[in-house]
C-alpha positions in Angstrom: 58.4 162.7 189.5 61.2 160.7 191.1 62.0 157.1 190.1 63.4 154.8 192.3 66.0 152.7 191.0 66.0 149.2 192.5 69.1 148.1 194.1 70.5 144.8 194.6 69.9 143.8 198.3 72.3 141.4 199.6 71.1 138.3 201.4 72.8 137.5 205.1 72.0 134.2 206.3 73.7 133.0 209.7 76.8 131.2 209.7 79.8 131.4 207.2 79.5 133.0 203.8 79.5 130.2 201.5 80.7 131.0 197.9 79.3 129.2 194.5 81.9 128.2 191.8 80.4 128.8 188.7 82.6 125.9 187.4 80.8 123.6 189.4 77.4 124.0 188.0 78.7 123.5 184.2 77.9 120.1 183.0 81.0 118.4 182.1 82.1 117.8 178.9 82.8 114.4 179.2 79.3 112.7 179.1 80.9 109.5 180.2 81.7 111.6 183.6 78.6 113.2 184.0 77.3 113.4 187.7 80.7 113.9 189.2 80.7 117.0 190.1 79.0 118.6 193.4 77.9 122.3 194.1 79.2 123.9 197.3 75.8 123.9 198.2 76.3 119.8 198.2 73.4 119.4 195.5 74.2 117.1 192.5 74.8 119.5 189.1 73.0 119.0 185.9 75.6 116.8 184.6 74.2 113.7 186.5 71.0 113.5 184.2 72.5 110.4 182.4 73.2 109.3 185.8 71.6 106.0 187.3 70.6 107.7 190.3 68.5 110.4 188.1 67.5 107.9 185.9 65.7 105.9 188.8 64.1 109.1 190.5 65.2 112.0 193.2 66.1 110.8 196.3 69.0 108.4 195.3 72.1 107.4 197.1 74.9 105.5 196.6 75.1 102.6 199.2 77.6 100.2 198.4 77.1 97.8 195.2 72.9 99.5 194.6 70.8 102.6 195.5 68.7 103.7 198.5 65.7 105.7 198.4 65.8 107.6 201.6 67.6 105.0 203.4 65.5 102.2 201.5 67.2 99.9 199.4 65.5 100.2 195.9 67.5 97.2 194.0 70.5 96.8 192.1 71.6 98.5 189.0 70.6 97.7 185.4 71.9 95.0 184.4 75.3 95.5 181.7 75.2 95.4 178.4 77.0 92.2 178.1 74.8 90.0 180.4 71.9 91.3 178.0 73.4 90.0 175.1 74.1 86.6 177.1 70.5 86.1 178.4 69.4 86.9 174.4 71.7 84.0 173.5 70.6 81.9 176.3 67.0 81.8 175.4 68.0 80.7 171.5 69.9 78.0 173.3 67.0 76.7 175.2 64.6 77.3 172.3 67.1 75.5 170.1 67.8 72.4 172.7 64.1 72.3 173.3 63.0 72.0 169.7 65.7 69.0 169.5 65.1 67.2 172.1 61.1 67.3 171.4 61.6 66.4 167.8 63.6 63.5 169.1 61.5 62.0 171.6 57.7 62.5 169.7 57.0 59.6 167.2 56.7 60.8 163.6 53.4 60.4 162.1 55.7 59.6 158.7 52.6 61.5 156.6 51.3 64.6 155.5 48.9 67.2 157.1 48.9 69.4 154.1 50.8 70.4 150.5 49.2 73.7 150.4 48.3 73.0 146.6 52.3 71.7 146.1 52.4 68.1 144.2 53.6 66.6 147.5 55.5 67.5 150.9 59.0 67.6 150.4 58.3 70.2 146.6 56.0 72.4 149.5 59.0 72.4 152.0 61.8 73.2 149.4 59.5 75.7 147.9 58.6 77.6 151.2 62.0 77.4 152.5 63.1 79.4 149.1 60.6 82.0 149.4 62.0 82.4 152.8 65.5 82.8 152.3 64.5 85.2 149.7 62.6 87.5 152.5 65.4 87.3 154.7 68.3 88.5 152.0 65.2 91.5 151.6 65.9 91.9 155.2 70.0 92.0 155.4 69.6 94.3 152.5 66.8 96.9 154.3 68.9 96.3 157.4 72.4 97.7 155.5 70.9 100.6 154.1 68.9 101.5 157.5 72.7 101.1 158.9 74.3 103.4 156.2 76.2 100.0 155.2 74.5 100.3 151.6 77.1 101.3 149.3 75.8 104.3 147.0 72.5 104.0 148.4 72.2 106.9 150.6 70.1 107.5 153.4 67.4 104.9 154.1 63.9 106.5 153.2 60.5 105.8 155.3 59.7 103.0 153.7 62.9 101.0 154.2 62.1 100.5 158.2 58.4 98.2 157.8 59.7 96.6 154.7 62.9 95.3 156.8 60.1 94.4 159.8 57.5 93.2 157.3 59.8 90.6 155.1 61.5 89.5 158.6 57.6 88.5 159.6 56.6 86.8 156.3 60.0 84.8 156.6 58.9 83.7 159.7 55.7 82.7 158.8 56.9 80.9 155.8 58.9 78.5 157.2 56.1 77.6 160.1 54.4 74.9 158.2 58.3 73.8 157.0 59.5 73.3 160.5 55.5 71.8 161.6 55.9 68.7 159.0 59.8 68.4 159.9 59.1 67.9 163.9 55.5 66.3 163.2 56.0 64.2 160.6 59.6 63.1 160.3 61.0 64.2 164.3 64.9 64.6 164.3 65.8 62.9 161.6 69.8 61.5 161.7 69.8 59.3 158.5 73.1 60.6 157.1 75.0 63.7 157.8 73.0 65.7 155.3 69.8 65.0 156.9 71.8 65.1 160.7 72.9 69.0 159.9 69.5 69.7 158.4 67.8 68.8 161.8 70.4 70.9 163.5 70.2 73.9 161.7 66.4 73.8 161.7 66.5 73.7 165.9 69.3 76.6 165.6 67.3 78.7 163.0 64.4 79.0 165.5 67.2 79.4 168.9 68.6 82.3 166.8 65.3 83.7 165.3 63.8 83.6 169.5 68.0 85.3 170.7 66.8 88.4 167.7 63.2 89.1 168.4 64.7 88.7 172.6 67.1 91.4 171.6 65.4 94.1 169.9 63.3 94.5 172.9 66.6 95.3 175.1 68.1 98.3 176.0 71.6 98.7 176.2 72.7 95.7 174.0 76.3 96.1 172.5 76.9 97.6 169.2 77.3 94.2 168.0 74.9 92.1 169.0 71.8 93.1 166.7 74.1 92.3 163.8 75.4 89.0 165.0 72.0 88.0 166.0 70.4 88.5 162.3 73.8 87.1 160.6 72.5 83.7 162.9 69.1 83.9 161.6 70.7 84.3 157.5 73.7 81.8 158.0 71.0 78.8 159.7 68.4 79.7 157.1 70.9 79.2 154.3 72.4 76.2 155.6 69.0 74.6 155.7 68.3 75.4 151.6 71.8 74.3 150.7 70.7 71.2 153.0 67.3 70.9 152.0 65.7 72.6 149.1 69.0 73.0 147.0 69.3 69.0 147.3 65.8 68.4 146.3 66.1 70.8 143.3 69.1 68.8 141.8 67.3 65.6 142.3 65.9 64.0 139.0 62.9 62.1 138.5 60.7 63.3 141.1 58.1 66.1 140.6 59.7 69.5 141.8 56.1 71.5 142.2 
């Protein structure tokens, strides 16, 4: 029995031959170039997938400053990197100038809601405020090691990840019925330049606190901007203690629980 042997057969289409350069489908090597080069065929090559175009769907043209979708216009580009980080700092500045001006303008009530079983107000706020600080030196620490910044830690293990989220949270939450008493109770308080910076840090803490939480829900931040965000949210929190519960600890006389 004979077996046939299957033989190439060539393709004619009409028209001139046109040739494929193997080179041309290769993605490029450069991923900061990719979706520059074009077929002969005058299809895009597989090194555009990191390209906005493939990003946003098939279909995608160029058209001056944004895209079309089949003539359509479908919107400008994402926005850069920079101008993330700016509208992350932007919100801390209006959360931060809001808080201020409120505190200003609202009469204190010059009392207490509640100690939360502390002697009085001002042992509560020192005491809460330390706690705090405490949580959030837990966080720069789980943050370096997630970061590989730890010296001789190694690599971060499971656990490090929700204890950075977790002790970032209770922070938070511990300073709440801090910053409540401050605003309610005493407003923006300018007595002497102690008390003046406290106010100001207290209205920054929360502006850089609102820039962090803003940031870590956007994409394409600069390397640096996570970092300087949570160095905000440490260097405010501390200048509040050193302001605060560091001066009420070294005061005498006056119960300190």
């Amino acid at each position: 029995m004979a077996i046939a042997t299957a033989l190439p057969v060539p393709i004619t289409t009409p028209g001139p031959v046109m040739s494929v350069n193997p080179k041309t489908i290769a993605t490029t090597a450069d991923p900061g170039r990719a979706g520059s080069h074009v077929n002969d065929f005058g299809a895009r090559t597989v090194g555009e997938r990191d390209s906005p175009a493939r990003r946003c769907g098939s279909g995608l043209a160029a058209e001056g400053n944004g895209m079309t979708v089949n003539g359509v216009r479908a919107g400008r580009s994402p926005v850069s990197g920079t101008a993330a980080a700016g509208a992350a700092l932007l919100l801390g500045v209006v959360v931060a100038v809001s808080l201020g001006v409120y505190a200003g303008a609202h009469e204190p009530a010059r009392r207490s809601l509640f100690t939360l079983g502390f002697s009085g107000t001002l042992p509560m706020k020192a005491w809460l405020t330390t706690i705090a600080l405490l949580f959030v030196v837990v966080q720069l620490v789980t943050a370096l090691w997630m970061w590989g910044r730890l010296p001789g830690a190694g690599s971060a293990p499971g656990f490090v990840a929700p204890l950075h989220r977790w002790s970032g949270t209770t922070a938070f939450v511990l300073t709440l019925p801090v910053a409540f008493h401050c605003i309610w109770s005493l407003g923006f308080a300018h007595d002497d330049s102690r008390v003046l910076i406290h106010s100001l840090l207290g209205c920054a803490f929360y502006g850089a606190y609102a820039t962090k939480m803003l940031g870590l829900r956007l994409r394409g931040l600069p390397g640096w901007a996570l970092p300087v965000f949570g160095s905000m949210v440490l260097v405010s929190l501390v200048g509040l203690w050193l302001t605060a519960s560091l001066w009420f600890f070294t005061q005498s006389g006056i119960p300190h629980v």
